[in-house]
FIBA-191641 format. One record per residue (C-alpha): residue number from 1; residue in three letters; chain; x, y, z. Coordinates in steps of 0.1 Angstrom, whole numbers, always signed. Layout:
BEGIN
<NUM, "ALA", "A", <X, Y, Z>> ...
END
This chain:
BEGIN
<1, "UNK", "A", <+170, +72, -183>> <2, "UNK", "A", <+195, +96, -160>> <3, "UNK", "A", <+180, +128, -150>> <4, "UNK", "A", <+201, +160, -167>> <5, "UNK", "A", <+204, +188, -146>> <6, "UNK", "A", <+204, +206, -176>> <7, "UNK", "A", <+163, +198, -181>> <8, "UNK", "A", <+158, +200, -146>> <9, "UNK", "A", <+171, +237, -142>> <10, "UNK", "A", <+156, +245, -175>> <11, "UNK", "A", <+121, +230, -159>> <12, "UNK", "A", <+125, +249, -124>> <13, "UNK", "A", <+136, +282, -140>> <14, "UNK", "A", <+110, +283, -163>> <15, "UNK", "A", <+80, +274, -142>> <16, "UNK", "A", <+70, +308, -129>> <17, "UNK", "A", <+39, +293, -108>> <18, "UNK", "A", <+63, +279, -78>> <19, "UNK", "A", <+52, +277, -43>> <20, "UNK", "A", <+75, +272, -10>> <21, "UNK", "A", <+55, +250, +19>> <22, "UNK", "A", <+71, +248, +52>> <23, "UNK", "A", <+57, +221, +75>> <24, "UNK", "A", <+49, +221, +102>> <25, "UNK", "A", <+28, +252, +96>> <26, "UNK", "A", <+13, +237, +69>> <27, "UNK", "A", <+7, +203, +66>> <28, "UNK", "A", <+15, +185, +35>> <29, "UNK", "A", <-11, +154, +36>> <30, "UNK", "A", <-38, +183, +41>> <31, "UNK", "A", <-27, +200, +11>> <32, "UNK", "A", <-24, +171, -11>> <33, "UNK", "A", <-57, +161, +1>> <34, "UNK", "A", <-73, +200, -2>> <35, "UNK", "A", <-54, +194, -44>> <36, "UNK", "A", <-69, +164, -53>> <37, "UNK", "A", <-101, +171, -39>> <38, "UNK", "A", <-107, +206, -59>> <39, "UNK", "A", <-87, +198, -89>> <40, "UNK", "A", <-107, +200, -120>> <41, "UNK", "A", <-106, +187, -146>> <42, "UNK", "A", <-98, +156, -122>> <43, "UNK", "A", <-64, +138, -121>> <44, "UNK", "A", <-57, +110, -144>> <45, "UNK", "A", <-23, +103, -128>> <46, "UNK", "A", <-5, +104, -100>> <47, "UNK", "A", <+30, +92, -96>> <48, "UNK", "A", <+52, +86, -60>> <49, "UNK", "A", <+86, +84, -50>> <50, "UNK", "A", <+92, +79, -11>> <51, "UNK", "A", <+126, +68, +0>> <52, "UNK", "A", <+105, +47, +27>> <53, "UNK", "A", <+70, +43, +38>> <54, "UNK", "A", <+49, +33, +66>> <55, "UNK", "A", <+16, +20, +72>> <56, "UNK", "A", <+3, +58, +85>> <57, "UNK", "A", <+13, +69, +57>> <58, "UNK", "A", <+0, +48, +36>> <59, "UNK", "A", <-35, +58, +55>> <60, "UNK", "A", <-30, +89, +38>> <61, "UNK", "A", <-17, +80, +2>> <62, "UNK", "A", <-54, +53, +6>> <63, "UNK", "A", <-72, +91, +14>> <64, "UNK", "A", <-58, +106, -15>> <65, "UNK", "A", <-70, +69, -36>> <66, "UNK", "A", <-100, +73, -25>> <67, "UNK", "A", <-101, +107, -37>> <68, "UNK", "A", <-88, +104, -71>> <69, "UNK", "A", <-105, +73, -78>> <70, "UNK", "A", <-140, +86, -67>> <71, "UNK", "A", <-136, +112, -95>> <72, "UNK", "A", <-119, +92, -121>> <73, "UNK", "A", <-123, +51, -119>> <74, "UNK", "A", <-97, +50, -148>> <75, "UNK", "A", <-71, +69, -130>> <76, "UNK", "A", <-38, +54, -129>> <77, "UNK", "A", <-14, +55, -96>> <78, "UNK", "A", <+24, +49, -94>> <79, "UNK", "A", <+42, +42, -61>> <80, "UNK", "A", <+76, +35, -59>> <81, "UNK", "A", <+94, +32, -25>> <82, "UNK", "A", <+129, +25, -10>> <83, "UNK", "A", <+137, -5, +12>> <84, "UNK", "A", <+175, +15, +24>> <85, "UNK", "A", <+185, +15, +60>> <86, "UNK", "A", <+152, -12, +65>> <87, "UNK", "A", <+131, +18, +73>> <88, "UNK", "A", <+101, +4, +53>> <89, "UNK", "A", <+73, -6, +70>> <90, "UNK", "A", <+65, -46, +65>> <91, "UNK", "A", <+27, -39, +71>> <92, "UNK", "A", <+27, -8, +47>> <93, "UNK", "A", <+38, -29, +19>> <94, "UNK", "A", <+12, -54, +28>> <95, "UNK", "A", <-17, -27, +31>> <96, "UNK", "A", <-2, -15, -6>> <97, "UNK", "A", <-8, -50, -18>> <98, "UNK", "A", <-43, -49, -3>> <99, "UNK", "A", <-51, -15, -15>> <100, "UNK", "A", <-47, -30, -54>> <101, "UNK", "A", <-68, -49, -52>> <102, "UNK", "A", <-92, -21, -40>> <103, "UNK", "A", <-75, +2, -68>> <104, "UNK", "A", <-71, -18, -102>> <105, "UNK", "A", <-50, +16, -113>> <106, "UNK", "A", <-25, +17, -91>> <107, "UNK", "A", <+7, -3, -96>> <108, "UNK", "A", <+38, -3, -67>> <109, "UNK", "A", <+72, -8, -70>> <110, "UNK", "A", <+99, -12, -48>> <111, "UNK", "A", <+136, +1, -53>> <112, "UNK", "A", <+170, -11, -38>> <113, "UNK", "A", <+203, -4, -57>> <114, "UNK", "A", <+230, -33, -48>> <115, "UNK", "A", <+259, -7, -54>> <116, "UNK", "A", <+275, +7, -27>> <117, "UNK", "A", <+265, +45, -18>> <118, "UNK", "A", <+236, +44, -42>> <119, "UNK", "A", <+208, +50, -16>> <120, "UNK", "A", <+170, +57, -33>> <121, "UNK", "A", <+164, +88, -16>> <122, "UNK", "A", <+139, +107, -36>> <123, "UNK", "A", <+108, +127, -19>> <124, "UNK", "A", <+83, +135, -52>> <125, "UNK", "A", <+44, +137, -58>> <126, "UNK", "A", <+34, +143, -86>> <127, "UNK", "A", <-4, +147, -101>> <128, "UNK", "A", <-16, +151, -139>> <129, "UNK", "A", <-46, +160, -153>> <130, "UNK", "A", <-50, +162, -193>> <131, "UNK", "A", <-39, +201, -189>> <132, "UNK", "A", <-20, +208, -156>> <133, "UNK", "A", <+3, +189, -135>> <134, "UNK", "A", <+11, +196, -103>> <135, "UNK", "A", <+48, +186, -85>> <136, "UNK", "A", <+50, +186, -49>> <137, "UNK", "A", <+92, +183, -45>> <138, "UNK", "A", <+113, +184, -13>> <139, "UNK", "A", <+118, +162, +22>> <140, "UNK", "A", <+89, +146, +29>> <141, "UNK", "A", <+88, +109, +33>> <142, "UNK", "A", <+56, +90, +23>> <143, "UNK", "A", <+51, +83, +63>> <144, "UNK", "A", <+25, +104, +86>> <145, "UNK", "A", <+55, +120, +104>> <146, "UNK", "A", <+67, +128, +69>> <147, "UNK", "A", <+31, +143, +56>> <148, "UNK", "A", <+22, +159, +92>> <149, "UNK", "A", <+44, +169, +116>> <150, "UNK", "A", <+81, +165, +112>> <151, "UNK", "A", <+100, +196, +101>> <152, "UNK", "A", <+101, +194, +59>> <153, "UNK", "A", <+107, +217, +32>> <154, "UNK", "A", <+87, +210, +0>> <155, "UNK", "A", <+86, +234, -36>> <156, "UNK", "A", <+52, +226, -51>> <157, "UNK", "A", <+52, +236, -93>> <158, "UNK", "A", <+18, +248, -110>> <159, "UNK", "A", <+25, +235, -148>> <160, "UNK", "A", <+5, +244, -179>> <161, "UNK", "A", <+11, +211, -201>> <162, "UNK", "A", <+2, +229, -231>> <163, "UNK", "A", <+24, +259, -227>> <164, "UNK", "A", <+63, +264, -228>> <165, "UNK", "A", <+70, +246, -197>> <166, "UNK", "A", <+52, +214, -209>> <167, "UNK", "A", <+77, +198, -225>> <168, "UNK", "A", <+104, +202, -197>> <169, "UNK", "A", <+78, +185, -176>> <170, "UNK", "A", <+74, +159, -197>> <171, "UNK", "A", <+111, +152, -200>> <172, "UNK", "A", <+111, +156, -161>> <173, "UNK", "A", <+82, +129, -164>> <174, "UNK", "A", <+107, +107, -192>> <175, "UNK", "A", <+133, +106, -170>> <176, "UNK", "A", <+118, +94, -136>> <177, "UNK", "A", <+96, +64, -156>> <178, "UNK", "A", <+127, +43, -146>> <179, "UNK", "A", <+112, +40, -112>> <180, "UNK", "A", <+82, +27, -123>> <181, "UNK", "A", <+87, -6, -141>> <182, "UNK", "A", <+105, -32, -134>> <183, "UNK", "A", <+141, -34, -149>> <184, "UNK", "A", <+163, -57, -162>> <185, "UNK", "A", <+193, -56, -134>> <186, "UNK", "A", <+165, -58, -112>> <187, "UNK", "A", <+172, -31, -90>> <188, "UNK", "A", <+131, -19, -96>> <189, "UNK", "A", <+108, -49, -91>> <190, "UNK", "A", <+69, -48, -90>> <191, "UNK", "A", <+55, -58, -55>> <192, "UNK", "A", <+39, -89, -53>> <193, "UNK", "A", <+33, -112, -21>> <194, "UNK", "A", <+64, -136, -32>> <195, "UNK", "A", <+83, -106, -32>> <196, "UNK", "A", <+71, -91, +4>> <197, "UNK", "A", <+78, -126, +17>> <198, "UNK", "A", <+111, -123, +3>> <199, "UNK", "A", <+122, -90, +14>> <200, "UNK", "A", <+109, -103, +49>> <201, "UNK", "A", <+132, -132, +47>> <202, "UNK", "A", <+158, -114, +43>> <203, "UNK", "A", <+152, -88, +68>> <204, "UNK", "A", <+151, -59, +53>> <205, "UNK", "A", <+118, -48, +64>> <206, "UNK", "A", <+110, -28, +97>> <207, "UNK", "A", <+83, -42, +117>> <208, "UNK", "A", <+53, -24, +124>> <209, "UNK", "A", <+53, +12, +119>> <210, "UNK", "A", <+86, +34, +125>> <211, "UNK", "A", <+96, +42, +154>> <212, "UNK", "A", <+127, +62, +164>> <213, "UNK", "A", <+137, +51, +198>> <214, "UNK", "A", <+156, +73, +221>> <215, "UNK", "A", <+176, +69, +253>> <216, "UNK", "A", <+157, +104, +269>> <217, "UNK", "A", <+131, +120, +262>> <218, "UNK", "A", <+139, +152, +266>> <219, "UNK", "A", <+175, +172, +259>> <220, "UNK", "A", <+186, +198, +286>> <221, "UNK", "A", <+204, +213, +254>> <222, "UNK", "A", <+176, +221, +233>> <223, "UNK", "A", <+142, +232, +243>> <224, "UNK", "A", <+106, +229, +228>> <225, "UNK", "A", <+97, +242, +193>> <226, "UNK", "A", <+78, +271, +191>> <227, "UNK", "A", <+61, +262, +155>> <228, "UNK", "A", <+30, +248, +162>> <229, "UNK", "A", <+17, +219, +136>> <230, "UNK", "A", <-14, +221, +116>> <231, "UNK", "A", <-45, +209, +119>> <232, "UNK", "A", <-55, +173, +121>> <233, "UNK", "A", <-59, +161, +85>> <234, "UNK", "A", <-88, +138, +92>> <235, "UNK", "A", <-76, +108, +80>> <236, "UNK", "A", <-75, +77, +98>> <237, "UNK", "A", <-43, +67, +111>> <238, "UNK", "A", <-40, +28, +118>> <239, "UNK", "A", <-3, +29, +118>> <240, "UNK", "A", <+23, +23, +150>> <241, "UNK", "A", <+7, -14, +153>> <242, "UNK", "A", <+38, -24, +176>> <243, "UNK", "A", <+42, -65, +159>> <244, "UNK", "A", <+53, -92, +185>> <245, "UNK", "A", <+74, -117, +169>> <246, "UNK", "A", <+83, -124, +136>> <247, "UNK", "A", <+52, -104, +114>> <248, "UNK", "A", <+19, -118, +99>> <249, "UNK", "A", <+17, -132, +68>> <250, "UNK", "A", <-4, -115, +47>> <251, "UNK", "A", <-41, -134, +58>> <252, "UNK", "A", <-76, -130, +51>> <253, "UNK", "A", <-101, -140, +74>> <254, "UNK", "A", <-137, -161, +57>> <255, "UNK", "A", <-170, -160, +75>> <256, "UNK", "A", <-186, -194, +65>> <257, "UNK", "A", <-218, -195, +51>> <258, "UNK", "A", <-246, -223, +46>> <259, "UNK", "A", <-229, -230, +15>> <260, "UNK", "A", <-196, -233, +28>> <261, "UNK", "A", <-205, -260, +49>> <262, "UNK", "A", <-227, -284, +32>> <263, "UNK", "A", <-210, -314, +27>> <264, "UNK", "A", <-229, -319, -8>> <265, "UNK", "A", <-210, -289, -18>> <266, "UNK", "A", <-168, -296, -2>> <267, "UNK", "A", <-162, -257, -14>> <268, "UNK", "A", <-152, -228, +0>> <269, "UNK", "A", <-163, -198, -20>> <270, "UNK", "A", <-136, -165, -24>> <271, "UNK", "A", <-146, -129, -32>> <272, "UNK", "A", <-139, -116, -62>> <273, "UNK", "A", <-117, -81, -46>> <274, "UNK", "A", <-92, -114, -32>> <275, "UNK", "A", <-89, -125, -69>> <276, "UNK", "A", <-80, -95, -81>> <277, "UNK", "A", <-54, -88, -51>> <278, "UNK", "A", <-39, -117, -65>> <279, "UNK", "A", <-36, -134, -32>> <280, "UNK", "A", <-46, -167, -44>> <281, "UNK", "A", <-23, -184, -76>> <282, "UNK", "A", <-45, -194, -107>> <283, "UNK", "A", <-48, -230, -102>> <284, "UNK", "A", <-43, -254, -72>> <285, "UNK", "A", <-28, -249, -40>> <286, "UNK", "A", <-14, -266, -8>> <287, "UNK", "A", <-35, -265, +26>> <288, "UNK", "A", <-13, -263, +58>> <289, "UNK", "A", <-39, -274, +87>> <290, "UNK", "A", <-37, -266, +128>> <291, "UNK", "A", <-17, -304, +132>> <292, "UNK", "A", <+5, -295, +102>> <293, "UNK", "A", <-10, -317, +78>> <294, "UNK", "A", <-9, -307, +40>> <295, "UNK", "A", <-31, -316, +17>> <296, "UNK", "A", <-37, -306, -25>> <297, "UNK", "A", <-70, -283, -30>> <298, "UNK", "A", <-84, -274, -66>> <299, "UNK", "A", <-92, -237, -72>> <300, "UNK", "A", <-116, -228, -96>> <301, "UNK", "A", <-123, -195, -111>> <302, "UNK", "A", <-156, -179, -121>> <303, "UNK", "A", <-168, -142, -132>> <304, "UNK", "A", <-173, -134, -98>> <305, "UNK", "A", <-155, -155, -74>> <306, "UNK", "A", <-139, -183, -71>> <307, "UNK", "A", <-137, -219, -50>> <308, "UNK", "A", <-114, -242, -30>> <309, "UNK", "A", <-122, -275, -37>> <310, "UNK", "A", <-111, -296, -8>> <311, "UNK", "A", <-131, -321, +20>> <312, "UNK", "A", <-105, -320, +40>> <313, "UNK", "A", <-118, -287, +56>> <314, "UNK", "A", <-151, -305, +62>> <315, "UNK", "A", <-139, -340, +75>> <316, "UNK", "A", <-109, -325, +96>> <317, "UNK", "A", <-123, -292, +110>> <318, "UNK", "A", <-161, -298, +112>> <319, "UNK", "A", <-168, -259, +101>> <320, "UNK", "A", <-207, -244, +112>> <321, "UNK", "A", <-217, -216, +96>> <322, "UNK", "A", <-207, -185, +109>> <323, "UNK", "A", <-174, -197, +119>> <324, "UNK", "A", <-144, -176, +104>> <325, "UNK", "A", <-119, -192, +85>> <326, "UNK", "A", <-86, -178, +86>> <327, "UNK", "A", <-63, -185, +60>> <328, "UNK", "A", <-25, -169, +56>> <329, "UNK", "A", <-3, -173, +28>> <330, "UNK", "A", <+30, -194, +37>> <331, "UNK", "A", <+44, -192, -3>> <332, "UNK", "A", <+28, -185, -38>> <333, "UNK", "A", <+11, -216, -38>> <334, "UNK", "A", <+10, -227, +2>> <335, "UNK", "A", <-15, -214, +29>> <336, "UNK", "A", <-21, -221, +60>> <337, "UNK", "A", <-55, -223, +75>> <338, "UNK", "A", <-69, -229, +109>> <339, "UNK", "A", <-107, -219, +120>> <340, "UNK", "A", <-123, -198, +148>> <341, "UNK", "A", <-155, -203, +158>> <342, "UNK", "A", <-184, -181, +165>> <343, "UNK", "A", <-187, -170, +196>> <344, "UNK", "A", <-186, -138, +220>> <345, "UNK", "A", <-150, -140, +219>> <346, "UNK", "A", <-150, -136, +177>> <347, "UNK", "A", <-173, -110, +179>> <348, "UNK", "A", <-145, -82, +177>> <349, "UNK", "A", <-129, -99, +146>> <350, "UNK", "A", <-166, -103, +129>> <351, "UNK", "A", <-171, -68, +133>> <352, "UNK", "A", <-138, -61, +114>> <353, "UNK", "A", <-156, -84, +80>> <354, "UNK", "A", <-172, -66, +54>> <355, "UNK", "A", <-199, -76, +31>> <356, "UNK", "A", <-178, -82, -1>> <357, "UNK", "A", <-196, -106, -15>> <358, "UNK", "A", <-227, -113, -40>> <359, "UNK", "A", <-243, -142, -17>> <360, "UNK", "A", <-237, -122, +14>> <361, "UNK", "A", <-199, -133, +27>> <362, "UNK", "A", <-187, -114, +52>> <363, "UNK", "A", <-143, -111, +45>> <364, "UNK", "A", <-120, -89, +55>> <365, "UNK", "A", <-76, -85, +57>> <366, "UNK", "A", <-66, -92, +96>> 
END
């Protein structure tokens, strides 16, 4: 459906609660944070449109996740990004495949219009509970830059959904859905690993976070702002990760147990949050090991996690428990896997494991 300007000015005209936000005087992840956070009744939707992302901001869209979710598990969350002028972050994408599997509401797309001149370009975020919504519209790319300090101009709109404005909002909300399901030309497609590998392959993806490089510095035309930004926002930022190299594949890193290893056993046992990433197909698989020989495993699937059925990984890699297996995805159906053992050297990447699992295995995304 093709946005009207004739409901859009209808909508902005007629929404009297309208707020101007000038960053970076006021920061924009702070205020979506300070929203969420106080907004009661709780959200039960939120819906994104970035012409790019990066992984830092993607540390703030998981804040605001963390937020909704807290207050409403069956919240639902749409993101739909850009992949134009390869500004998207490969690791953000990758982090947003992770996170739903931590988030079993949100869903992410990507857009990318084959047509000449038609660049996805929109800045929205948009949040719903069952009687107000709340639009944040205007500049600000889903990137910390974008949400903290770069200069942006954002409108946000206050909305009643049960008064006269609600039903321009809902045909504001009609005519963006477009953006969030896959369509038939295929210029919106869901994200899924084969499609990050994809996109990767064909080099449209950034690698690690953006960053603008310049010849100087410094210009001996202009001088220093005078607008100081806001405060800190709190979150975490793991983003600017500079990647040497062609970047990871998306991998998940196994601390072995007892169980893992007995050779009465020949399984490895997977967490149930890696099942519902959908990391791993639904039924067997192809093992790459360290001398680049393949063999066939059998996964099996149970209500809370699920195995790799293969003695190869006993007989050719001699596992102890407490060694970390690492295991990256090649394809939907190959992986390759080699194994570090426990030692001092590990103990950085054992620290990075979480307890994710029942019987006490310690996982984590490296």
């Amino acid at each position: 459906m093709v946005l009207k300007s004739r409901k859009l000015r209808k909508f902005l005209i007629e929404t009297r609660q309208v707020e101007l936000l000038h960053q970076p005087e006021t920061s924009i992840a702070n205020r979506l944070l300070e929203e969420v956070t106080n907004a009661n009744p709780p959200f039960k939707t939120m819906r994104i449109l970035s012409a790019y992302t990066s992984l830092s901001g993607v540390d703030v869209l998981e804040a605001i996740l963390r937020r909704i979710f807290a207050k409403r598990s069956s919240a639902n969350a749409y993101v739909s990004v850009g992949i134009d002028r390869k500004r998207t972050s490969y690791d953000a994408l990758n982090r947003l495949l992770q996170l739903k599997g931590t988030f079993p509401g949100l869903h992410v797309y990507v857009v990318h219009d084959n047509r000449l001149n038609y660049t996805f370009h929109p800045k929205v975020y948009a949040f719903e509970s069952q009687s107000v919504a709340l639009i944040f519209v205007g500049s600000s790319n889903l990137t910390r830059a974008g949400l903290g300090s770069n200069y942006e101009i954002l409108t946000a709109f206050s909305v009643d959904l049960h008064g006269p404005v609600g039903d321009s909002y809902n045909d504001f909300v009609d005519s963006i859905k477009c953006y969030f399901a896959p369509t038939p030309g295929g210029w919106v497609q869901k994200l899924t690993y084969d499609l990050l590998v994809d996109l990767d392959n064909e080099g449209w993806l950034t690698r690690g976070d953006i960053q603008i490089k310049r010849d100087k510095s410094t210009s001996k035309i202009f001088g220093r702002g005078s607008i100081e930004a806001a405060a800190n926002t709190g979150v975490k930022f793991t983003g600017s990760r500079a990647l040497r190299g062609k970047p990871r594949a998306p991998q998940i890193a196994l601390q072995l147990t007892h169980w893992d290893t007995d050779r009465r056993h020949s399984e490895t046992q997977i967490p149930e949050d890696v099942l519902n990433n959908g990391f791993f197909p639904k039924d067997n698989l192809t093992l790459v090991f360290p001398d680049g020989t393949e063999r066939q495993a059998k996964l099996s699937h149970y209500e809370y996690h699920s195995r790799i059925y293969n003695k190869e990984i006993l007989d050719l890699m001699s596992p102890r428990e407490g060694d970390v297996l690492m295991i990256a995805r090649i394809s939907s159906k190959k992986f390759r896997i080699r194994l570090v053992r426990k030692n001092k050297v590990t103990a950085d990447l054992l620290g990075k494991l979480s307890e994710k699992h029942g019987k006490g295995k310690r996982w984590g995304w490296v």
